[in-house]
C-alpha positions in Angstrom: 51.1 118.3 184.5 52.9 116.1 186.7 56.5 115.0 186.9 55.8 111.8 185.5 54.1 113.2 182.2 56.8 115.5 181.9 59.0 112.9 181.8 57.0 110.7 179.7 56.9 113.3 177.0 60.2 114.4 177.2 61.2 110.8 176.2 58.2 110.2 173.5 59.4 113.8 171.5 63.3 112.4 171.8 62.2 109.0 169.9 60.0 111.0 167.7 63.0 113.5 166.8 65.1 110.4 166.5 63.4 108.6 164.3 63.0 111.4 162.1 66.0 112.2 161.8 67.2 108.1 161.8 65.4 107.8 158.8 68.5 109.7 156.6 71.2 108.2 158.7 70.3 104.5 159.0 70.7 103.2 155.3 73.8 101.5 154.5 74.4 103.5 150.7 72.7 106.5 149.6 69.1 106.7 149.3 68.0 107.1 145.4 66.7 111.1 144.6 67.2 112.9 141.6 69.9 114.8 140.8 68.0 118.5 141.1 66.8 117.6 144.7 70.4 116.6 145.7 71.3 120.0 144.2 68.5 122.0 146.0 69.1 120.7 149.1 72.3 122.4 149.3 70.9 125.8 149.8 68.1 124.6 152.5 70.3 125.7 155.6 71.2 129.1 153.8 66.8 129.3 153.0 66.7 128.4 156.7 69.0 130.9 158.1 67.7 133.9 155.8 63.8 133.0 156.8 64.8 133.7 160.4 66.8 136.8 160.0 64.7 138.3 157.3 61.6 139.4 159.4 64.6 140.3 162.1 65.4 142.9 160.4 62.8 144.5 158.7 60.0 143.9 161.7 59.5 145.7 165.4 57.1 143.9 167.3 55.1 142.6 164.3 55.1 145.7 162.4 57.6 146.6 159.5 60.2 149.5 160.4 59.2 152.7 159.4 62.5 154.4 159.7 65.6 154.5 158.4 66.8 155.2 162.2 67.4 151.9 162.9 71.0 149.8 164.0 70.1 146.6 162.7 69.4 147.8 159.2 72.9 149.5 158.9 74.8 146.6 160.3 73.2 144.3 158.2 74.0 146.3 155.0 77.5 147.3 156.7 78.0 142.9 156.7 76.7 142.9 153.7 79.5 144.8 152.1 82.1 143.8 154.2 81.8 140.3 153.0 81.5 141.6 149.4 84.6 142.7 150.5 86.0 139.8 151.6 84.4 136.6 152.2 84.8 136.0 156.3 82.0 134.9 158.1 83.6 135.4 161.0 84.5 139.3 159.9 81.1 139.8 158.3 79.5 138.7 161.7 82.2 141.7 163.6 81.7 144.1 161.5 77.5 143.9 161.2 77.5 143.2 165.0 80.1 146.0 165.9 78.0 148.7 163.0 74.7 147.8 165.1 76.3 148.3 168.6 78.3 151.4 168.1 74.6 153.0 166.9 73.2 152.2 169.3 75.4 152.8 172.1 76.8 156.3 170.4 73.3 157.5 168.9 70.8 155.5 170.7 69.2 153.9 167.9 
C-alpha cells in the first residue's frame, strides 16, 4: 500500500466513524425511542465492558483454565468482594490488581 492509500483510508474510516457517530449528536431535541430502549441502553457500556473481561478471565490462549492456580481468578473474586464491601471503583480496581500481582510475583502463578 502506498502512502497515499494510507492516507486516503485513514481519512475515509474518520468520516465513516463520524458520521456514525454524528447521527446521535446532530439532532436539535431528543430522537423519539421507547421508554424500555432508553432504559436498556443504560447497561450497554457495563455489557460491553463484562464481554471483554469475561473470556479474560476464564480463557489461556483460547482454551478455558483448567486450574484453580491461577492470579487472575483470585483478583477478580478478591474485587469482587472488595467492592461488595464498599463500592470504589478505584479500590476494587487496587485491590483485584494488587491480589493478581502479589500471586504472581510471591507464588508464580
Amino acid at each position: 500500500m502506498s502512502s497515499l492509500e494510507v492516507f486516503l483510508t485513514t481519512i475515509g474510516m474518520a468520516l465513516i466513524t463520524l458520521a456514525c457517530r454524528a447521527f446521535f449528536v446532530l439532532p436539535k431535541q431528543d430522537l423519539p425511542m421507547p421508554a424500555w430502549l432508553r432504559e436498556g441502553l443504560r447497561y450497554a457500556p457495563i455489557a460491553a465492558l463484562a464481554a471483554v473481561v469475561a473470556p479474560e478471565l476464564v480463557m489461556t490462549q483460547g482454551h478455558l483454565v483448567d486450574t484453580w492456580r491461577d492470579a487472575r481468578i483470585f483478583g477478580a473474586l478478591s474485587g469482587l468482594a472488595f467492592y461488595a464491601w464498599r463500592p470504589s471503583l478505584f479500590g476494587t480496581i487496587v485491590c483485584g490488581t494488587g491480589t493478581m500481582l502479589a500471586l504472581r510475583f510471591t507464588l508464580g502463578w
